[in-house]
Rosetta silent file (secondary structure, phi, psi, omega in degrees, C-alpha in Angstrom):
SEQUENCE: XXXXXXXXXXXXXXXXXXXXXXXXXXXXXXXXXXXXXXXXXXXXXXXXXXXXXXXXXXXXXXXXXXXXXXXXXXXXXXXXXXXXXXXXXXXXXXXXXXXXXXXXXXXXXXXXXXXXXXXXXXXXXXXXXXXXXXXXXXXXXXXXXXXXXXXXXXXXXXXXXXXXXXXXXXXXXXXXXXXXXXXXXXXXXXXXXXXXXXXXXXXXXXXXXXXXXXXXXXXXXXXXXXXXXXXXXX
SCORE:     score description
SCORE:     0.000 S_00000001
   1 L     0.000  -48.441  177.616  -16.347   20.498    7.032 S_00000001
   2 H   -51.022  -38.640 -158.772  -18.006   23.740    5.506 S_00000001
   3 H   -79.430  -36.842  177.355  -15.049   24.098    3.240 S_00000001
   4 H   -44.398  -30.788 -161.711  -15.434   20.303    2.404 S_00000001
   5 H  -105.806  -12.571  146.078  -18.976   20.433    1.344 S_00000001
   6 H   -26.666  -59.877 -158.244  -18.110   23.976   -0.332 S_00000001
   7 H   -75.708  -59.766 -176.466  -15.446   21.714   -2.748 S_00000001
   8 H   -31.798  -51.313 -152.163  -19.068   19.007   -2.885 S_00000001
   9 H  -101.185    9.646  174.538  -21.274   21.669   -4.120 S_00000001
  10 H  -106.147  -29.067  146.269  -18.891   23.273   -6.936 S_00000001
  11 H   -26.005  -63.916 -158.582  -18.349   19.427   -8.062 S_00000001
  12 H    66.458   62.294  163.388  -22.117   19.524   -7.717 S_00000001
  13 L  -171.484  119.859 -135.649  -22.978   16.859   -5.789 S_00000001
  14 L   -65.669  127.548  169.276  -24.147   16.306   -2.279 S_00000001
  15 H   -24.048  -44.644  179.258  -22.196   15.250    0.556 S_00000001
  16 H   -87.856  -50.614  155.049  -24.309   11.581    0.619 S_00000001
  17 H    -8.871  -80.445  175.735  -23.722   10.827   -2.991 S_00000001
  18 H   -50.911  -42.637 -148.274  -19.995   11.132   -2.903 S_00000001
  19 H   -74.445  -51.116 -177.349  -20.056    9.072    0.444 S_00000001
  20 H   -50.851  -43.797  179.035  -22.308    6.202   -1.372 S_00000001
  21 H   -80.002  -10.142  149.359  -19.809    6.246   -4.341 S_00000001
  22 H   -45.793  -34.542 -154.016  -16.918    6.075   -1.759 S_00000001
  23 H   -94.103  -23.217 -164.668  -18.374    2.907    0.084 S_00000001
  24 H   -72.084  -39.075  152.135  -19.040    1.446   -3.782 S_00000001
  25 H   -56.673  -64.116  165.287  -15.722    1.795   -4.508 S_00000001
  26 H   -65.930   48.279  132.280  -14.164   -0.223   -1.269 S_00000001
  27 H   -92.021  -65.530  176.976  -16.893   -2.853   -1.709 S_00000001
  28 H   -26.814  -66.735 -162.798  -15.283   -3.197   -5.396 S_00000001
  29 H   -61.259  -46.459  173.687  -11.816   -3.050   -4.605 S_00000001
  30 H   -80.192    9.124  163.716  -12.049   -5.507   -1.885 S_00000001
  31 H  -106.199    8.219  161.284  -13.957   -7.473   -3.510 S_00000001
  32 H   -99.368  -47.580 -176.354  -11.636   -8.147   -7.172 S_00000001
  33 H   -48.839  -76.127 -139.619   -8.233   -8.579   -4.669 S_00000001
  34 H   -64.758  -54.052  169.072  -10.022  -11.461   -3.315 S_00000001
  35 H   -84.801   25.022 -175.093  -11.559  -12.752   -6.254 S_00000001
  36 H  -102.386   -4.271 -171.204   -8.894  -11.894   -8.748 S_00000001
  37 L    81.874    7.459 -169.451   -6.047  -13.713   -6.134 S_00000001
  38 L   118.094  -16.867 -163.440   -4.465  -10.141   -5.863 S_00000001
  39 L   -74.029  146.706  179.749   -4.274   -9.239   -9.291 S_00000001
  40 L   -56.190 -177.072 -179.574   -4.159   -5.306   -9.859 S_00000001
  41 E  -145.247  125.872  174.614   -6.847   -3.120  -10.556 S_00000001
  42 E   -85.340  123.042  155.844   -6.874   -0.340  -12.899 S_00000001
  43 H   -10.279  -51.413 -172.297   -7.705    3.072  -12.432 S_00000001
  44 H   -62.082  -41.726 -164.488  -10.138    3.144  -15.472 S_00000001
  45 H   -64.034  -49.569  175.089  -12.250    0.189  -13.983 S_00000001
  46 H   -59.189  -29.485  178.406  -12.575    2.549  -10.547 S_00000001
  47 H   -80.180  -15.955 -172.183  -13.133    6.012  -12.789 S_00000001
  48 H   -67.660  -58.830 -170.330  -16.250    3.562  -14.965 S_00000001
  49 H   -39.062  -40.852 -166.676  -17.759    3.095  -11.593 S_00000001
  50 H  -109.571   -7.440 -163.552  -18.301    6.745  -10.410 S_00000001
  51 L   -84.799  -12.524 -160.670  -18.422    8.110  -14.093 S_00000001
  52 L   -48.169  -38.567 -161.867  -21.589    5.686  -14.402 S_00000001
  53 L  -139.281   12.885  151.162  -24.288    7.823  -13.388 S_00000001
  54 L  -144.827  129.323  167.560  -22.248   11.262  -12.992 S_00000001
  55 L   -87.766   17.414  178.723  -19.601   13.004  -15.451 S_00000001
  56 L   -77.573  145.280  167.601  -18.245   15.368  -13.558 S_00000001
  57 L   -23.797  -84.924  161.061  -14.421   15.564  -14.022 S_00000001
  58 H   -55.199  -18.861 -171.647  -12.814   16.080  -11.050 S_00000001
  59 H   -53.710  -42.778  169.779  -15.084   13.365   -9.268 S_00000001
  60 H   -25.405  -76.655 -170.022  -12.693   10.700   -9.604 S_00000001
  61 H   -53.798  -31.904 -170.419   -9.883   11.619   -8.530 S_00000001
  62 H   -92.556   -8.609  156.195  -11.629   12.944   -5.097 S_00000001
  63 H   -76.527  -40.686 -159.373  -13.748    9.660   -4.728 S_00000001
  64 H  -113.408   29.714  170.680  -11.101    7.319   -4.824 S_00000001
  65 H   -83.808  -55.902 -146.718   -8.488    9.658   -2.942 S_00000001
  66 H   -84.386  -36.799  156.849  -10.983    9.443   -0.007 S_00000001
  67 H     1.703  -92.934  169.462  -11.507    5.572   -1.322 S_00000001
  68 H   -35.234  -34.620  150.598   -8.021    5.251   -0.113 S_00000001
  69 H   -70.158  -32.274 -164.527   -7.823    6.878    3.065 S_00000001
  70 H   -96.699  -32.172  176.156  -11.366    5.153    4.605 S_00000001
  71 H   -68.978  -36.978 -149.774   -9.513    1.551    3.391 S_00000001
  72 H   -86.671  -38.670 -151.114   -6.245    2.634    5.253 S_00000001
  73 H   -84.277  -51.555 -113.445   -8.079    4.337    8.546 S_00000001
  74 H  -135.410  -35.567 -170.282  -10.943    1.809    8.828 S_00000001
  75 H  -118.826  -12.446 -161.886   -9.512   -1.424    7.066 S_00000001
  76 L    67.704    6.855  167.703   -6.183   -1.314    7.590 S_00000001
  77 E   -72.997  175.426  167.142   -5.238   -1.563    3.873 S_00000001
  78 E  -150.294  102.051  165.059   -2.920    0.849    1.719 S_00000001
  79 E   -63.620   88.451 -178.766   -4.249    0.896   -1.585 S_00000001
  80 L   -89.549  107.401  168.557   -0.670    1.385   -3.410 S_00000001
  81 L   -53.040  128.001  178.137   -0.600    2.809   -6.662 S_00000001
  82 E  -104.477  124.464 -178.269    1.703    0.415   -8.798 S_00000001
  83 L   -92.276  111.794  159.002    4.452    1.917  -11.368 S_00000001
  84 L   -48.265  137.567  171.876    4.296   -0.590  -13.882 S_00000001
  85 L  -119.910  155.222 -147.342    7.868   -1.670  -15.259 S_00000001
  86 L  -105.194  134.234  166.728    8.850   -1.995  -18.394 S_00000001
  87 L   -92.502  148.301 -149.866   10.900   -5.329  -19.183 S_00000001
  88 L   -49.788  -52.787  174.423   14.634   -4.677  -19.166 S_00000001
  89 L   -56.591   27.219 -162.679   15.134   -5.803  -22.876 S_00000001
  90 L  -131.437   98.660 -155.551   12.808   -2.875  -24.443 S_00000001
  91 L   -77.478   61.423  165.281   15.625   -0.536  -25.711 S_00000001
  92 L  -110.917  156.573 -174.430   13.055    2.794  -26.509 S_00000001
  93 L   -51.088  153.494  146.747   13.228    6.320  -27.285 S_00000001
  94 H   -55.198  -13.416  173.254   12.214    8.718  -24.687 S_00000001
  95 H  -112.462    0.664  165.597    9.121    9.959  -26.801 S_00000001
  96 H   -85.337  -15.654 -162.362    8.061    6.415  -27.652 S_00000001
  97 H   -64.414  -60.581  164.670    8.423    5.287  -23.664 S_00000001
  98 H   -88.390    8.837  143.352    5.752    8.064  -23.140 S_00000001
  99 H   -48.024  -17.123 -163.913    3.362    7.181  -25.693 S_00000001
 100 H  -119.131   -2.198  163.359    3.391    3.783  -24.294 S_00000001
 101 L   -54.087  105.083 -164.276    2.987    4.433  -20.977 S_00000001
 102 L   -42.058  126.303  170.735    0.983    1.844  -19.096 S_00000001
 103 L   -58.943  144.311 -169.515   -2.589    3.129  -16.904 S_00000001
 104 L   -79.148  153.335 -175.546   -2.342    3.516  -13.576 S_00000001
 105 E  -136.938  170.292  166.637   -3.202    0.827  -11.641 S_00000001
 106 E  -109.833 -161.980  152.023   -3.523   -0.342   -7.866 S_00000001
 107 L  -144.002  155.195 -166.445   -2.963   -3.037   -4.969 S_00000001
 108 E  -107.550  105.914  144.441   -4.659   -3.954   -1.341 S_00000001
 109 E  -114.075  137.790  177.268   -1.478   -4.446    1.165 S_00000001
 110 E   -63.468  121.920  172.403   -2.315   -5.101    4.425 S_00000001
 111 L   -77.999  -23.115  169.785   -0.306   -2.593    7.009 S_00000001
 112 L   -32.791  132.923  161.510   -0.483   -5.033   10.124 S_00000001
 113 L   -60.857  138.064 -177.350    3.011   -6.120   11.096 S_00000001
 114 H   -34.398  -36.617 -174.210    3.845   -9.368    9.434 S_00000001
 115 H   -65.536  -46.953 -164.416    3.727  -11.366   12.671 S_00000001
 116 H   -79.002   10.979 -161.765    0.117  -10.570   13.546 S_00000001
 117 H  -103.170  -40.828 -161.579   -0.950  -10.468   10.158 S_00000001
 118 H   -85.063  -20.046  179.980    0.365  -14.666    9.385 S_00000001
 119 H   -61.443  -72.585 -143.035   -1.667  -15.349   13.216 S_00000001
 120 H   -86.353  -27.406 -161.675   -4.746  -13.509   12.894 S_00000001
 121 L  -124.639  -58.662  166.103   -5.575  -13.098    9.036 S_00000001
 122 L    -3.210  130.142 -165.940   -3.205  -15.107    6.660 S_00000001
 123 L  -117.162  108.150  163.364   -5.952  -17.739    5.534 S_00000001
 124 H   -65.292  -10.337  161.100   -3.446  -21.067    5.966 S_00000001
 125 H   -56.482  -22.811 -161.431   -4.845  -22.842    3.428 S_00000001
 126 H  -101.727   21.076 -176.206   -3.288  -20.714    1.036 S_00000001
 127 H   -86.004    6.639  169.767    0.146  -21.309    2.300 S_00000001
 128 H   -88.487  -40.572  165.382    1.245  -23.517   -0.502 S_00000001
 129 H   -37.812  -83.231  159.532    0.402  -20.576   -2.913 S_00000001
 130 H   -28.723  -44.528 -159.564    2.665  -18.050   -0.715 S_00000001
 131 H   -84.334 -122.077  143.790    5.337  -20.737   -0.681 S_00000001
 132 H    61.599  -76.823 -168.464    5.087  -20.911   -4.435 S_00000001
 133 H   -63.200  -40.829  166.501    5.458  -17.465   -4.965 S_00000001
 134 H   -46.905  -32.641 -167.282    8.461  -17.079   -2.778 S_00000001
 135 H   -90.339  -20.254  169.444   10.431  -19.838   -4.149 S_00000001
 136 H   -57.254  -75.358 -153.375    9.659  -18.191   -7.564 S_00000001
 137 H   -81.686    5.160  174.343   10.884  -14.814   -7.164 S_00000001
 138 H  -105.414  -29.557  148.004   13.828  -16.129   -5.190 S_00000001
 139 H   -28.562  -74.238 -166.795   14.720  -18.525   -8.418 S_00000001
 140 H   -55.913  -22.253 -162.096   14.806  -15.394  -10.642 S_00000001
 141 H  -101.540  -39.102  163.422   16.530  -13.358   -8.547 S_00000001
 142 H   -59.932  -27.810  144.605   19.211  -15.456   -7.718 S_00000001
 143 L   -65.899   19.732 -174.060   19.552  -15.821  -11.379 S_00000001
 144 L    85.848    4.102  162.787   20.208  -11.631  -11.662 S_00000001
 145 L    95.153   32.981  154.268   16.564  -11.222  -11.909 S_00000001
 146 E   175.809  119.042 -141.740   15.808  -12.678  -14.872 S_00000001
 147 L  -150.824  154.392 -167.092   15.847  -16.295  -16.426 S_00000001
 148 L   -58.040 -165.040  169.766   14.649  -18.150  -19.421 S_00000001
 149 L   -94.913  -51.480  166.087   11.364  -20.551  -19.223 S_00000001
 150 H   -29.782  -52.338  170.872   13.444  -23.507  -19.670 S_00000001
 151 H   -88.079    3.548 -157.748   15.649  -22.773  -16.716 S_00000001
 152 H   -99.282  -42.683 -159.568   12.807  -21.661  -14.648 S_00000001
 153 H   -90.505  -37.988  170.090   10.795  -24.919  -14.959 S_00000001
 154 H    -9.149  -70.990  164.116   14.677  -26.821  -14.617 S_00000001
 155 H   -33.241  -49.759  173.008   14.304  -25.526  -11.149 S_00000001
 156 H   -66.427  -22.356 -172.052   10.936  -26.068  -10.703 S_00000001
 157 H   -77.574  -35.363 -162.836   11.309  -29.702  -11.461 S_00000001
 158 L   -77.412   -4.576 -173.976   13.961  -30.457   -9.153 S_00000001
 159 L  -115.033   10.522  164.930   11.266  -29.293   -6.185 S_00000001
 160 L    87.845   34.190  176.266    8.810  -31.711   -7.873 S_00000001
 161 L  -136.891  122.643 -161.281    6.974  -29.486   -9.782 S_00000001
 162 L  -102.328  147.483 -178.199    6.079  -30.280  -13.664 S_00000001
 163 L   -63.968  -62.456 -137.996    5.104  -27.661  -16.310 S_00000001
 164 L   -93.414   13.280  174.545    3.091  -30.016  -18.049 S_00000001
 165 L  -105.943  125.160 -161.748    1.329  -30.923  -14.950 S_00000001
 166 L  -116.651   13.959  170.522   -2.457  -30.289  -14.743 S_00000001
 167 L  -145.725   63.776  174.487   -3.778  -32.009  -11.852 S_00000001
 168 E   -78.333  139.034 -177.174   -1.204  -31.284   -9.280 S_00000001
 169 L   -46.058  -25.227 -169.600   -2.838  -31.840   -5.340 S_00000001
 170 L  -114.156  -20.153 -160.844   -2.101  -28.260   -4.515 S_00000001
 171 L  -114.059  -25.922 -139.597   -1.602  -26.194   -7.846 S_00000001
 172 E    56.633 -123.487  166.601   -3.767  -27.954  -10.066 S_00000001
 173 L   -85.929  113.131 -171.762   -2.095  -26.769  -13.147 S_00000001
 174 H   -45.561  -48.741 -170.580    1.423  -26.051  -12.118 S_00000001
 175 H   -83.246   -1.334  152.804    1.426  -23.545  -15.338 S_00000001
 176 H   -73.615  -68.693  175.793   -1.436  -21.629  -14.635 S_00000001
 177 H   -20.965  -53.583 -174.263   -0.116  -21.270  -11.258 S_00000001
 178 L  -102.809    6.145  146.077    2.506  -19.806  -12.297 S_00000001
 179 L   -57.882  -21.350  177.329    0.933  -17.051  -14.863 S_00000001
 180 L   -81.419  -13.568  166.519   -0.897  -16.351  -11.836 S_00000001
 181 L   -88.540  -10.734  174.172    2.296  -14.657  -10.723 S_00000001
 182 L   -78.339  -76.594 -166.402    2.388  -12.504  -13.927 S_00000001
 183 L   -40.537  -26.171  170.056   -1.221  -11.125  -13.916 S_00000001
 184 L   -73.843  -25.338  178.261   -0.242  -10.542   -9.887 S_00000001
 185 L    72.398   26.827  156.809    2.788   -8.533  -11.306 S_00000001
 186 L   -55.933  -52.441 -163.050    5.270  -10.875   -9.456 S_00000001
 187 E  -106.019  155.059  151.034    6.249  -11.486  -12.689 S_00000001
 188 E  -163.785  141.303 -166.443    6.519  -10.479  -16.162 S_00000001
 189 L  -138.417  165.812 -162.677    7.415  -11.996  -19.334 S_00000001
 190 L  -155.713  141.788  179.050    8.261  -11.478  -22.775 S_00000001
 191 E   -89.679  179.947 -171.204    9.267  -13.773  -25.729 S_00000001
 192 E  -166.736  124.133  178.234   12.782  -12.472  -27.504 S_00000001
 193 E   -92.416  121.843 -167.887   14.095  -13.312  -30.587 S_00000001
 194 E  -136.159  168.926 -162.110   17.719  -14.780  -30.641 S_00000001
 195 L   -58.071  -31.055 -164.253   19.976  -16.600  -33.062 S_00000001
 196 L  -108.837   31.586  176.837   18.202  -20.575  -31.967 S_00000001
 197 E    95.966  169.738  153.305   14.412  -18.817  -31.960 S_00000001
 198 E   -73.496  146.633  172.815   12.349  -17.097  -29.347 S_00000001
 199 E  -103.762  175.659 -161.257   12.672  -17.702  -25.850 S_00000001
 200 E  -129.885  119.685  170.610   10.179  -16.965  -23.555 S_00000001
 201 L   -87.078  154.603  149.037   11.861  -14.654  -20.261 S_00000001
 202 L  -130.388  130.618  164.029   10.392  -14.262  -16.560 S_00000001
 203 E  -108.342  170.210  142.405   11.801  -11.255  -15.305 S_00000001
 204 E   -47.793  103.311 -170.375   11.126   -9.758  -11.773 S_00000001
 205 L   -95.825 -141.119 -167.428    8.232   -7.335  -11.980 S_00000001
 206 L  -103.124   -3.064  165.661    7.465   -4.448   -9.260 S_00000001
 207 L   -90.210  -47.701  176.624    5.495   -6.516   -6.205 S_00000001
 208 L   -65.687   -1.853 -176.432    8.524   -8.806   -6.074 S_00000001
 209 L  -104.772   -4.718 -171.420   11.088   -5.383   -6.323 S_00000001
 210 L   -60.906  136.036  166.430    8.798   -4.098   -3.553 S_00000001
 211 H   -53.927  -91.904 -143.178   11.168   -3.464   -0.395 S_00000001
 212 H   -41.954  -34.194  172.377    9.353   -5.471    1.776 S_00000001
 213 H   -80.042  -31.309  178.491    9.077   -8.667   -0.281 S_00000001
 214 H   -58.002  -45.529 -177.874   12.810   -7.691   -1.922 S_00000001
 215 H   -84.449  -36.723  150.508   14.620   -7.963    1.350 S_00000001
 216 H   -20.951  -72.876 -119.516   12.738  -10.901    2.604 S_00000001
 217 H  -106.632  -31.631  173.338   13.623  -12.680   -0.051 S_00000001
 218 H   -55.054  -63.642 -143.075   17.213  -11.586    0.497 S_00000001
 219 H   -75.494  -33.340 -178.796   17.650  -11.940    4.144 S_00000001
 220 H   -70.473  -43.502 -170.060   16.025  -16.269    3.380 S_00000001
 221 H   -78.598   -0.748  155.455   18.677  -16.578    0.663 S_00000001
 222 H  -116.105   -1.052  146.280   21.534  -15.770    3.395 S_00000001
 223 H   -26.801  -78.046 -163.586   19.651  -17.747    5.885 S_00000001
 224 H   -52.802  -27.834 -155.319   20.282  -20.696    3.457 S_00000001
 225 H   -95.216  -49.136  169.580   23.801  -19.749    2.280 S_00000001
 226 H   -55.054 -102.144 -151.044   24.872  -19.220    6.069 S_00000001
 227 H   -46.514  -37.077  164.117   23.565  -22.857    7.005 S_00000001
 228 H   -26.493  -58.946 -163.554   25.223  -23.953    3.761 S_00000001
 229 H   -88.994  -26.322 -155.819   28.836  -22.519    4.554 S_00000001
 230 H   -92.578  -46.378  170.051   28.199  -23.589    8.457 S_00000001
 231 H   -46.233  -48.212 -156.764   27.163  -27.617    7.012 S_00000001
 232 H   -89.390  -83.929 -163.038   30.567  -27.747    4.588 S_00000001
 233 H   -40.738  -31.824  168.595   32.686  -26.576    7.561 S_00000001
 234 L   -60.898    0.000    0.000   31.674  -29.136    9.653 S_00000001
């Protein structure tokens, strides 16, 4: 503790300070996952916060380290830094890739095991959303993990769901919906210029490459494949 408040007072600032801009940060973070749907949060927006009313340097980084631990110990989150990906077609030198590197940013996953997590906290209203998102990233990925806009909504149509639909009962607009998986980083897309015009991609971004949602998403598509092959033999 001595050495801790040692590290406090060459920072130069007081043990209750830091702790108020700790708590300021988790009110913030958990309060843009909910009302952003999930969508990340950048580093800069958490460094604005404590830089507001003090400049010291180092303060960041040692506010939202401790951030991070009091969400994990106390909330059961794991604020997870996210490595931004790059979409596959973006051919670049090694000294433009780091000039162009993206700021870091984070996400609130819950550590409860899945079962008690879909009981006690899972809000079921939202399970057409989840559903949504699943059947999405298991489209793309059954196409090799990455598929035009065309063939994407192909897909979507055949499960009753229209691009061009803006007052669906559950989505409202089916095409907002699903931009709500790029800004979530489910997704990510890019137009590309080919011989008949640009096309518009969805690739697989890095929450859907995440092991835990990546093998899910495996282990349902050889659920399905299994009950497939076991239906034709019969």
């Amino acid at each position: 503790m001595a050495s801790h408040n040692e590290d406090l007072s060459q920072i130069g600032i007081s043990l209750e300070e830091k702790d108020k801009l700790v708590a300021e940060v988790i009110r913030y973070v958990l309060f843009k996952t909910h009302q952003s749907g999930g969508c990340p949060i950048k580093r800069d927006e958490l460094t604005q916060l404590i830089t507001k009313n003090y400049h010291q340097r180092s303060l960041p980084a040692l506010v939202i380290s401790e951030a991070r631990e009091k969400l994990s110990s106390i909330f059961g989150y794991e604020m997870r830094e996210l490595q931004r990906l790059r979409p596959s077609s973006h051919k670049q030198s090694r000294a433009s890739q780091q000039s162009a590197i993206d700021p870091k940013s984070y996400i609130v996953v819950s550590k409860l095991p899945a079962d008690i997590y879909c009981k006690f906290v899972n809000n079921k209203e939202n399970a057409h959303v989840t559903g949504f998102t699943f059947v999405v990233i298991s489209i793309v990925h059954l196409a090799g993990g990455k598929i035009s806009e065309e063939n994407l909504w192909h897909h979507l149509k055949r499960l009753g769901l229209n691009e061009s639909d803006e007052k669906d009962p559950l989505f409202g607009s089916t095409k907002q919906a699903l931009e709500a998986l790029v800004q979530q980083r489910y997704l990510q897309k890019e137009k590309v210029n080919g011989p008949e015009g640009n096309t518009v991609m969805y690739e697989l971004a890095e929450r859907a490459l995440d092991e835990s949602v990546y093998d899910k998403v495996k282990d349902y598509i050889a659920q399905i494949a299994n009950k497939d092959a076991t239906a034709g033999a019969q």
